[in-house]
PyMOL commands that place a pseudoatom at each C-alpha (Angstrom):
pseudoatom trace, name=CA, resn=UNK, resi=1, chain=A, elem=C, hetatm=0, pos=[30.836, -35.092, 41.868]
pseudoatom trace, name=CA, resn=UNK, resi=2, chain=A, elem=C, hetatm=0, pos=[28.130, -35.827, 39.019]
pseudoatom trace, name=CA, resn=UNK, resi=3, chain=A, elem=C, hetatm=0, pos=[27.792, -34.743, 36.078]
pseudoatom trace, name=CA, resn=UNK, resi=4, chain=A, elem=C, hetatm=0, pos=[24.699, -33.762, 34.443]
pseudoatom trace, name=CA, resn=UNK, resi=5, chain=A, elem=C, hetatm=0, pos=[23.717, -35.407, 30.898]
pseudoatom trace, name=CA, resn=UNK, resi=6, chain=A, elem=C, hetatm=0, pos=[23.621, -32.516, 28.592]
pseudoatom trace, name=CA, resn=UNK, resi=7, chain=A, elem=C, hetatm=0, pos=[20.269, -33.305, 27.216]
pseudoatom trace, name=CA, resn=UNK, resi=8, chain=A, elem=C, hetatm=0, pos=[17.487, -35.433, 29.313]
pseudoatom trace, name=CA, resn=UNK, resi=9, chain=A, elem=C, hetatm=0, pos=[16.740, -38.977, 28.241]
pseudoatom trace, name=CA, resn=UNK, resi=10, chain=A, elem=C, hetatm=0, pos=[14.053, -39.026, 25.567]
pseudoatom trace, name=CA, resn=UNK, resi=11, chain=A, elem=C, hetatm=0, pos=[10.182, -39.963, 27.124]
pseudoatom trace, name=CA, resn=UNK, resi=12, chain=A, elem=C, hetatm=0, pos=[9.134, -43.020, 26.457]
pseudoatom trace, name=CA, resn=UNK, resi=13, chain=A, elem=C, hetatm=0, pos=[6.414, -43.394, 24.067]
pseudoatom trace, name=CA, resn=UNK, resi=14, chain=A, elem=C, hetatm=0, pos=[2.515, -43.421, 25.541]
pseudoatom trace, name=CA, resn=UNK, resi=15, chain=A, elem=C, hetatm=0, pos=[0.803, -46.783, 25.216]
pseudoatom trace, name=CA, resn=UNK, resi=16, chain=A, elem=C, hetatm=0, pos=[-2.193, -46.582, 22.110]
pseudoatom trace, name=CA, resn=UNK, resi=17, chain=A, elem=C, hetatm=0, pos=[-5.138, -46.556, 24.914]
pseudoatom trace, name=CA, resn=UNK, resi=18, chain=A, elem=C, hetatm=0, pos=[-3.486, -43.372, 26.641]
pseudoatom trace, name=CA, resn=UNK, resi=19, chain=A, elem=C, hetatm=0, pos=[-3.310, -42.117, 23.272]
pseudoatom trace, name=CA, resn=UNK, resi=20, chain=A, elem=C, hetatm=0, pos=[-6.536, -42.675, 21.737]
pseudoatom trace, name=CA, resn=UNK, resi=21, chain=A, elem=C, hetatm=0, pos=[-7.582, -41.270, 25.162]
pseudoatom trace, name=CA, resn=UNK, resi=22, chain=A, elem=C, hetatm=0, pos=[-6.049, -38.477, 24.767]
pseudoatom trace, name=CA, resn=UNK, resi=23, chain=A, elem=C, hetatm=0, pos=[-7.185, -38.020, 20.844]
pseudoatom trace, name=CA, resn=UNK, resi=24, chain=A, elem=C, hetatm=0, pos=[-10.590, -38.362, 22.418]
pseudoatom trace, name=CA, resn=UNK, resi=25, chain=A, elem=C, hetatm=0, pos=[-10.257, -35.407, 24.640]
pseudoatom trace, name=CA, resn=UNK, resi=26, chain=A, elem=C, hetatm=0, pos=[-8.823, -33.457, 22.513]
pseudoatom trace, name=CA, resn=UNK, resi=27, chain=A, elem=C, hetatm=0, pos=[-11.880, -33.540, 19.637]
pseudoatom trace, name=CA, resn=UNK, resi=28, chain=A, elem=C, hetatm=0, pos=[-14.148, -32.868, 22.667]
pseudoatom trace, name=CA, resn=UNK, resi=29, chain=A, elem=C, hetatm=0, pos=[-12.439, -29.974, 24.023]
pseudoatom trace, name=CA, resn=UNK, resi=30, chain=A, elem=C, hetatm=0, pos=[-13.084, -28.516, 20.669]
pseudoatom trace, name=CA, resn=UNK, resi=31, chain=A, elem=C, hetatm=0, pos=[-16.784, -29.756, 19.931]
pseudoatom trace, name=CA, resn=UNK, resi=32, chain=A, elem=C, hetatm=0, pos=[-17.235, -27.817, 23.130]
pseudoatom trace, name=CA, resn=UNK, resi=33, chain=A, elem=C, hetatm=0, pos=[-15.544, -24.843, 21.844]
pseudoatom trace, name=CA, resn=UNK, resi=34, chain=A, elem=C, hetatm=0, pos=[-17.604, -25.189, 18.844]
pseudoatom trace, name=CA, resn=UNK, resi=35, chain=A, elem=C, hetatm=0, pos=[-20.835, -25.406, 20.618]
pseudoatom trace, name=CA, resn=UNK, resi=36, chain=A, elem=C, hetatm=0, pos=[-19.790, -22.429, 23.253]
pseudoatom trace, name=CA, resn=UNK, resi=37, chain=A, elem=C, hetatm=0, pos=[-19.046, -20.254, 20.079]
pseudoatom trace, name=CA, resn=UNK, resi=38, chain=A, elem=C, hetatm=0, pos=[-22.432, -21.463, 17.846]
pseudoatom trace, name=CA, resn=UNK, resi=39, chain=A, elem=C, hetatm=0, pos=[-24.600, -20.483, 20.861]
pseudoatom trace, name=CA, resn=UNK, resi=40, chain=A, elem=C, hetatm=0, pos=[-22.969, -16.978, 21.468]
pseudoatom trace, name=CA, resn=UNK, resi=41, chain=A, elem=C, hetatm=0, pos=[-23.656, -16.162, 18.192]
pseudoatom trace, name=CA, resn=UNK, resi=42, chain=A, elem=C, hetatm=0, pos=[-27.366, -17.151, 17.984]
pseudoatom trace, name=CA, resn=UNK, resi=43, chain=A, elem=C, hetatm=0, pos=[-28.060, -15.458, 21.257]
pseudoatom trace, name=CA, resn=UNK, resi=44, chain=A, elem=C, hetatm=0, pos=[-25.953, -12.298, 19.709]
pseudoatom trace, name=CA, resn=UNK, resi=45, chain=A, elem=C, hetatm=0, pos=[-28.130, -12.726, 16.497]
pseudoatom trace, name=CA, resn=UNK, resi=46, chain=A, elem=C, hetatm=0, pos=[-31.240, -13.538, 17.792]
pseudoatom trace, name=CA, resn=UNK, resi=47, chain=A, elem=C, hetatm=0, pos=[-30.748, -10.440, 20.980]
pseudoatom trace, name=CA, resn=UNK, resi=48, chain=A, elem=C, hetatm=0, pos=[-29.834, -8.069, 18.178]
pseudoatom trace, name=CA, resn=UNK, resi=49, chain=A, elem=C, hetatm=0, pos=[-32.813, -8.618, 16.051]
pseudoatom trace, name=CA, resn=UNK, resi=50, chain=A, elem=C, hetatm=0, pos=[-35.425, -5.898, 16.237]
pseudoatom trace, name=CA, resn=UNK, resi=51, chain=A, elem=C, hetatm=0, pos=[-39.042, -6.677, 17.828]
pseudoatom trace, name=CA, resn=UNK, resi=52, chain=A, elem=C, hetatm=0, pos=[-42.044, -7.550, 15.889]
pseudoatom trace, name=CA, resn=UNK, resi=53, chain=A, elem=C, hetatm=0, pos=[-43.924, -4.713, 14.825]
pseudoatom trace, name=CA, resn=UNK, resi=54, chain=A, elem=C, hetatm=0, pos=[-47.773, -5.260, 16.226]
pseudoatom trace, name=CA, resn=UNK, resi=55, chain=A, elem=C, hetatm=0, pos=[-50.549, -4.194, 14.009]
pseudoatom trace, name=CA, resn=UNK, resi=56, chain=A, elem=C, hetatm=0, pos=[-52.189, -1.302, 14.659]
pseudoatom trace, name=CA, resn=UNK, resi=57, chain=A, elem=C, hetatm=0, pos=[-55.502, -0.618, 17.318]
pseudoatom trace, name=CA, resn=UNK, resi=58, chain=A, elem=C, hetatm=0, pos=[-58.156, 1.031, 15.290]
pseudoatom trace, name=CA, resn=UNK, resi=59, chain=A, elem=C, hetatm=0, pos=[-59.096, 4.261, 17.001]
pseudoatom trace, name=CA, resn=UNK, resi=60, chain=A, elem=C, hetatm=0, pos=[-62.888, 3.931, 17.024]
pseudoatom trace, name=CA, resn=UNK, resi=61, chain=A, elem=C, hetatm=0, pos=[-63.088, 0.533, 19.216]
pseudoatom trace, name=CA, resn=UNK, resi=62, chain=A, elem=C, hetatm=0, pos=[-65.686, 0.593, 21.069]
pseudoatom trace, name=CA, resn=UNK, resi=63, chain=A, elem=C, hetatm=0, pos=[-66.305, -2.049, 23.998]
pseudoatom trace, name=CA, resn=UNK, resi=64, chain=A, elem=C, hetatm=0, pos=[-69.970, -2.326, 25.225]
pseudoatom trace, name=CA, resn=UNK, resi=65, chain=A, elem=C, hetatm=0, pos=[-70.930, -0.901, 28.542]
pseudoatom trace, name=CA, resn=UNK, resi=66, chain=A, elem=C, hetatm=0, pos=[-69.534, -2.108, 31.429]
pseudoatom trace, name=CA, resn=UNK, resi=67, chain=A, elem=C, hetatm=0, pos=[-67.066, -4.304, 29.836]
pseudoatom trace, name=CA, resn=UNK, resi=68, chain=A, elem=C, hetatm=0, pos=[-62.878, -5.030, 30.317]
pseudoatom trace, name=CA, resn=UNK, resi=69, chain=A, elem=C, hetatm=0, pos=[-60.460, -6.453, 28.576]
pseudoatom trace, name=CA, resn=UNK, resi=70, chain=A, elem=C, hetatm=0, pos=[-58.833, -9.602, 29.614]
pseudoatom trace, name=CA, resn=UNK, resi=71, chain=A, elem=C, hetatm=0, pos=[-57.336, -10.414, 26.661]
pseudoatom trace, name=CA, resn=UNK, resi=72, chain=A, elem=C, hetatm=0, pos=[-56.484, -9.073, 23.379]
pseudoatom trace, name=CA, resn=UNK, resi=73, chain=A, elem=C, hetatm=0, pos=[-55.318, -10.841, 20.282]
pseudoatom trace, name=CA, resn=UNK, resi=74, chain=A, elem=C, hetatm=0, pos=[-54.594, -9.509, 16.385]
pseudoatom trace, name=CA, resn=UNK, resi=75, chain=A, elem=C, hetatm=0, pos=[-55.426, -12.430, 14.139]
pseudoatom trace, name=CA, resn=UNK, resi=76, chain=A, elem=C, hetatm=0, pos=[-55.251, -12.154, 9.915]
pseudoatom trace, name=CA, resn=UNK, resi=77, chain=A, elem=C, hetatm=0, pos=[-58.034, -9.592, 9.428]
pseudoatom trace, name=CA, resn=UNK, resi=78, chain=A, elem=C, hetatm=0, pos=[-59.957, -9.535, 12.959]
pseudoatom trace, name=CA, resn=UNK, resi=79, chain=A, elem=C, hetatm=0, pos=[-58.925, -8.217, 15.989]
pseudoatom trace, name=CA, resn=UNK, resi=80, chain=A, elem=C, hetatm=0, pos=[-60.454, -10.549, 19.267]
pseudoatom trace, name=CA, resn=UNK, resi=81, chain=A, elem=C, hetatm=0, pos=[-60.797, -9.092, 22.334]
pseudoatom trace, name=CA, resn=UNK, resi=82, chain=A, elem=C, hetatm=0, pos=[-62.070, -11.296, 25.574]
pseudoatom trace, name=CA, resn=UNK, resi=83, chain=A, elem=C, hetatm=0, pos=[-63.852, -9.533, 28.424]
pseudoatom trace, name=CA, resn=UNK, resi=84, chain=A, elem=C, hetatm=0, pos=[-63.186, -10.282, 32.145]
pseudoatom trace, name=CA, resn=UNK, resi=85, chain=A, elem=C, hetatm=0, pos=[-66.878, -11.922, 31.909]
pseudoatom trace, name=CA, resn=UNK, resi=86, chain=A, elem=C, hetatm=0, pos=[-65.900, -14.579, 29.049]
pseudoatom trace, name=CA, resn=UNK, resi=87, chain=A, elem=C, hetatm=0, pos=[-67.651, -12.800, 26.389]
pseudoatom trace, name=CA, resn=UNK, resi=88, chain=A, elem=C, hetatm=0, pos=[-65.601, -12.517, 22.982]
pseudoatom trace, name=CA, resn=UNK, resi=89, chain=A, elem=C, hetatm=0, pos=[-66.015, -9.989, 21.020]
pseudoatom trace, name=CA, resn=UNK, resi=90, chain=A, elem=C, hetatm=0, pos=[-64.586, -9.971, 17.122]
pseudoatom trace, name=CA, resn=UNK, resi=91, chain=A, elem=C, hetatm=0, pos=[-63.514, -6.179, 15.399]
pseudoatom trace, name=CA, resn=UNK, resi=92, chain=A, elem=C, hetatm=0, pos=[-62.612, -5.774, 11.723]
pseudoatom trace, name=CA, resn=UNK, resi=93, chain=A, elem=C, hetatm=0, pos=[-59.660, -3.849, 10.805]
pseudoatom trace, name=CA, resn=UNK, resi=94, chain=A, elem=C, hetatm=0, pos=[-61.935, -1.050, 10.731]
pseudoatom trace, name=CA, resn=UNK, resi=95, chain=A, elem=C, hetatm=0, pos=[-62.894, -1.344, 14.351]
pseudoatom trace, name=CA, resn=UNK, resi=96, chain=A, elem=C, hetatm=0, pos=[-66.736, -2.350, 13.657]
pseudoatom trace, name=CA, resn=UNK, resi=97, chain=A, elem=C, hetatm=0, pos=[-67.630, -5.125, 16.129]
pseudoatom trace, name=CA, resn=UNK, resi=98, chain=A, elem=C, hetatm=0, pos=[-68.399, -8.043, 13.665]
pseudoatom trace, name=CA, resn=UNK, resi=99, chain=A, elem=C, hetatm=0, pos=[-69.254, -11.096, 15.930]
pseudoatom trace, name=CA, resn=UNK, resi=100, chain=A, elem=C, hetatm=0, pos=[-69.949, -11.331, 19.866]
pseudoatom trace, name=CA, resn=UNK, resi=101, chain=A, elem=C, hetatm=0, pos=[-69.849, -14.539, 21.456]
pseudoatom trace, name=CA, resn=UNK, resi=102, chain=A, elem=C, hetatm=0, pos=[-70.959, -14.839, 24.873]
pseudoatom trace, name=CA, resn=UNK, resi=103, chain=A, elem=C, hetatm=0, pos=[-69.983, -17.858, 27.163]
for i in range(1, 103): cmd.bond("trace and resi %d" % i, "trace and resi %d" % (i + 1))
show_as sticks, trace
zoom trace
């Protein structure tokens, strides 16, 4: 009949490259945590963050005959619209055409 030891012979200790292996996972487990956690809250940040607000369109634009828009960009005090043709035409805040450019 055996008898059991009442408490199990201590573990031996781990040799320093196991443990500075081990140190080494460790401290990238939690850069990764880290990382996980700084990108979830810049998405949440950046998701929850309302839209730019885009000037307004003058009412009284007026494109000449026969033209469409292909394009249409606000810029700091002129409003550029490009035609299917090329053509670029420039409108003030107040919707007067200013400039036409033609290809």
């Amino acid at each position: 009949m055996s008898v059991l030891p009442s408490e199990p012979p201590a573990p031996a200790p781990l040799p320093p490259d196991l443990r500075f292996v081990k140190r080494l996972v460790t401290v990238l487990t939690a850069t990764m945590i880290a990382g996980l956690l700084a990108i979830i809250v810049l998405l949440v940040i950046r998701l929850a963050a309302p839209a730019p607000l885009l000037p307004a369109l003058p009412a009284n634009i007026a494109l000449p005959e026969g033209a469409e828009i292909a394009a249409l960009t606000f810029a700091e005090g002129v409003i550029v619209v490009v035609t299917k043709t090329g053509e670029v035409l420039l409108y003030g805040p107040d919707g007067k055409l200013r400039q036409r450019l033609k290809p």
